[in-house]
C-alpha positions in Angstrom: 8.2 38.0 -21.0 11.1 38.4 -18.6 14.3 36.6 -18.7 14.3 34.8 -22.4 17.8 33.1 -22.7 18.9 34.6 -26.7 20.5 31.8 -29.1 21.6 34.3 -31.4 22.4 32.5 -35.1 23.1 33.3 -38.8 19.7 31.8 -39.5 16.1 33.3 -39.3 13.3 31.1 -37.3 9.6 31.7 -38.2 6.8 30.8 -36.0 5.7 27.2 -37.1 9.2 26.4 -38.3 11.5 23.5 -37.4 15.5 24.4 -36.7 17.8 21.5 -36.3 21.0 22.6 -34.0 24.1 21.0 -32.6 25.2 22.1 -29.6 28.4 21.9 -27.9 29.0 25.1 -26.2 29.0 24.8 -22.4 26.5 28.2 -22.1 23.7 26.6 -24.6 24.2 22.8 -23.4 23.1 24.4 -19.5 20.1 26.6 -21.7 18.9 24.0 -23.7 18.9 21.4 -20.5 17.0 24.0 -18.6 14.5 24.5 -21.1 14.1 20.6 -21.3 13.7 20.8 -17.4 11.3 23.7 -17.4 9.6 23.4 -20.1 10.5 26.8 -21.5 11.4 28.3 -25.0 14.4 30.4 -25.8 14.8 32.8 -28.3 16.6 33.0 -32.1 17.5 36.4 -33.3 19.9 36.5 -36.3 23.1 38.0 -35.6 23.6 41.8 -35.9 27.3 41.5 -35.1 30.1 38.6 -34.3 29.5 35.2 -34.8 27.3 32.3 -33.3 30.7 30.8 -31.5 32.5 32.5 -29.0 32.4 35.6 -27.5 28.6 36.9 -27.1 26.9 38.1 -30.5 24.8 41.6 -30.8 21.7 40.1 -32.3 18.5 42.1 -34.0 16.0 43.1 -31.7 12.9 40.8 -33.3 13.6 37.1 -33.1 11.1 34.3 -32.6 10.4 31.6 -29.7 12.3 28.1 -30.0 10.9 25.5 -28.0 12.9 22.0 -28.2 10.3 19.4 -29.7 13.5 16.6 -29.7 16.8 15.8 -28.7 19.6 13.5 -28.9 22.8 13.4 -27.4 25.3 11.1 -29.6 28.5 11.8 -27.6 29.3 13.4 -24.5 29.5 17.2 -25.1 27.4 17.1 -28.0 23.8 18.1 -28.2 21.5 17.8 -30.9 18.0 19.2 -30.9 15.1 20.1 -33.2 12.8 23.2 -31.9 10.1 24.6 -33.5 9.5 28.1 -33.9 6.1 29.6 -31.4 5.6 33.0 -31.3 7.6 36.5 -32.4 9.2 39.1 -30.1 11.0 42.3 -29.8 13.6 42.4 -27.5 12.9 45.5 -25.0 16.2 45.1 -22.8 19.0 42.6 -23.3 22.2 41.5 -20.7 25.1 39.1 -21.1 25.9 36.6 -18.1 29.2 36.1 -16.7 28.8 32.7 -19.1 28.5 34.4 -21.7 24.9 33.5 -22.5 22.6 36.3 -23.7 18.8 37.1 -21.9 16.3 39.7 -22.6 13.0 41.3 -21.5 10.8 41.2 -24.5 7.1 41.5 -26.0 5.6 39.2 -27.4 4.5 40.0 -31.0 0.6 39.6 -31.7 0.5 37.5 -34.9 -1.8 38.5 -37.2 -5.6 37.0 -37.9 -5.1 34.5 -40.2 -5.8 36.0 -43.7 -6.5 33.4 -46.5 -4.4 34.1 -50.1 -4.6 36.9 -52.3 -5.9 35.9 -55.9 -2.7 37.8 -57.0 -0.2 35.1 -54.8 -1.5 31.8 -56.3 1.9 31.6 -58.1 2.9 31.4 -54.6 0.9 28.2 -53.2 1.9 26.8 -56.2 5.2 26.7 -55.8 5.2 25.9 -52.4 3.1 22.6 -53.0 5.6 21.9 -55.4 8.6 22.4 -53.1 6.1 20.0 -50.3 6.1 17.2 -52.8 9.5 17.3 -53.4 10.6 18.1 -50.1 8.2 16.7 -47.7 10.6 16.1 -44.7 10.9 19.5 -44.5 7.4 20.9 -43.6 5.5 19.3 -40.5 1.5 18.8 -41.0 -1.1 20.3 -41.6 -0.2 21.9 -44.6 -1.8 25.2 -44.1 -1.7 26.1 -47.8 -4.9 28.4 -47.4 -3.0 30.4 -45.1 -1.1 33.7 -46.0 0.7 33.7 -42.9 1.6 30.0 -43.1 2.5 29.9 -47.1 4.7 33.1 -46.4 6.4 31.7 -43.7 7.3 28.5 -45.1 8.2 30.7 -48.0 10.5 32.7 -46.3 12.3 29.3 -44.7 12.9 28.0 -48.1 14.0 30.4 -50.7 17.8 31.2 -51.2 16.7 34.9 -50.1 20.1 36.7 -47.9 19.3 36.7 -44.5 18.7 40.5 -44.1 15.9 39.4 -46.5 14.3 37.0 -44.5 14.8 39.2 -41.2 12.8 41.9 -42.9 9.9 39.2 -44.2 9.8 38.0 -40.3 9.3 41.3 -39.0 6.4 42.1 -41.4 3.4 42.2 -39.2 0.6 40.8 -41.5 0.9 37.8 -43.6 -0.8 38.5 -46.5 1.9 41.4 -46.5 4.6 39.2 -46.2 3.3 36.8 -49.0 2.8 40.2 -51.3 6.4 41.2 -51.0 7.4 37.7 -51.5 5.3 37.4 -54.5 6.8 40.8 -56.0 10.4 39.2 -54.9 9.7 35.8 -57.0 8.5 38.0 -60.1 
């Protein structure tokens, strides 16, 4: 994929998840309007160096697909949107615009075949449908709780883990491996 705008953030995005923004700065108000136009994602990479405001940030090089699923605009020069996270990628080659806004040339990530639960990560599910019940605003339907990639993910959204944490649990190709280590972090 050639061309990705980069929203680089102190957050991680996994595919399937929701991320709430509000934006204001002038070089994500023109991304996210093209997006809406087009049709298009853009990408979320956490933030290797400098901050989400200002001057361009140096983000990791595996990041996932945003595509806006709603929007509001409440005042004039401020944006709020909900995307959802699609599909992993590794950035291959990454520029700045004169703006200020980040793009890349990346590959896309092949997700994994959807591998059901480990007998050993029931404590896992568990715990998740307990944090659904509790929380249910926070997790879209279906509830894929049969799903190692899906319970890992959602997982990975919602625990206090630091964000290097949750940058190495997205980068972990196989779900059922991602659900392991998370098991092994929860014990």
């Amino acid at each position: 994929m050639r061309d990705l705008p980069l929203f680089p953030l102190n957050t991680v995005l996994f595919p399937a998840g929701r991320l709430p923004l509000r934006i204001f700065e002038q070089r994500y108000m023109d991304m996210a309007k093209a997006c809406l136009r087009e049709g298009t994602p853009f990408g979320v990479c956490l933030i290797r160096e400098g901050a989400e405001v200002g001057t361009p940030a140096t983000p990791v090089d595996v990041g996932c697909l945003a595509r806006i699923a709603e929007w509001d605009m409440p005042q004039l020069g401020l944006l709020h949107i909900s995307a959802r996270g699609e599909q992993r990628f590794r950035i291959l080659e990454r520029r700045v615009q004169r703006d200020g806004l980040a793009r890349a040339d990346v590959e896309l990530i092949s997700e994994d075949a959807d591998s059901s639960i480990p007998p050993s990560c029931a404590g896992c599910v568990r715990l998740l449908e307990r944090v659904i019940e509790q929380q249910s605003a926070l997790f879209e339907p279906p509830h894929r709780l049969d799903s190692a990639s899906w319970v890992s993910a959602r997982l990975a959204e919602v625990l206090p883990l630091p964000l290097p944490a949750k940058q190495e649990l997205l980068e972990v190709l196989d779900g059922r491996a991602r659900l392991e280590r998370l098991s092994t972090l929860l014990s």
